[in-house]
N, C-alpha and C positions, 0 to 999 in steps of 0.2 A: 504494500500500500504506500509506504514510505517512496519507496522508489520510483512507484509512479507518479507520485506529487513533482519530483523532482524531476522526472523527465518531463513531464507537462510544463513546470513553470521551465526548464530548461528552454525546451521546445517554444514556450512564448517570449521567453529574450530571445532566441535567437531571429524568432519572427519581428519584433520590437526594433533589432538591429540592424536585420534584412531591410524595412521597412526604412529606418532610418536611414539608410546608404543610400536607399533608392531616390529619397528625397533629395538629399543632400546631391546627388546625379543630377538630379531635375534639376535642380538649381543652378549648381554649375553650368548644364546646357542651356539654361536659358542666357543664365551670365555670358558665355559665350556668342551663343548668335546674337547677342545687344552690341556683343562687340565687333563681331561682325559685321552688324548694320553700319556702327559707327566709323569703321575702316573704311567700307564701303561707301559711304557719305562723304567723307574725307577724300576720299582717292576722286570720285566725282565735283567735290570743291576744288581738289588741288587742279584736276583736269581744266576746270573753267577760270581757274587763275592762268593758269599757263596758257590757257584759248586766248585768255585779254591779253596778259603779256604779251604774246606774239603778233596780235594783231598790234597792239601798241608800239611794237617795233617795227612792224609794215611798217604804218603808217610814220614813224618816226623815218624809216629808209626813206620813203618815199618823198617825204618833205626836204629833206637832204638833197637829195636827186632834186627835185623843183627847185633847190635854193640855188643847187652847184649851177641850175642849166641859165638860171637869171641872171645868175651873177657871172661866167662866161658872156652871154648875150650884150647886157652891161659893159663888160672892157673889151670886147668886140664892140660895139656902137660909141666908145668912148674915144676907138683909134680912128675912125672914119667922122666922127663930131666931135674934135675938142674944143673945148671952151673959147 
């Protein structure tokens, strides 16, 4: 009789413990794919910074380029009109 008390309540820690690992599981994986998401979020931020920056530097070349071709134009029309 003794024994089996003891294997029952055995038998319900071990389910107590089962039960709590399993939780303790779940949590972690949720933990995890939150982290996930949030890498995933991230790496989609980081992408559309680096979209802007790049076009910012287009647009930066390109004014470059319009400034070099005026400014050329400019002392080409300065040697044919000086003052």
């Amino acid at each position: 009789m003794v024994t089996r008390a003891v294997n029952v309540i055995t038998r319900s820690n071990r389910e107590v413990l089962l039960e709590k690992d399993l939780l303790e599981r779940e949590e972690r994986i949720e933990t995890l794919q939150e982290e996930i998401e949030n890498q995933k979020q991230g790496a989609e931020d980081q992408e559309r910074v680096d979209i802007g920056s790049s076009r910012g530097k287009n647009v930066q070349q390109t004014l470059q380029q319009i400034i070099r071709r005026y400014k050329t134009e400019i002392e080409k029309s300065a040697k044919y009109y000086p003052d």
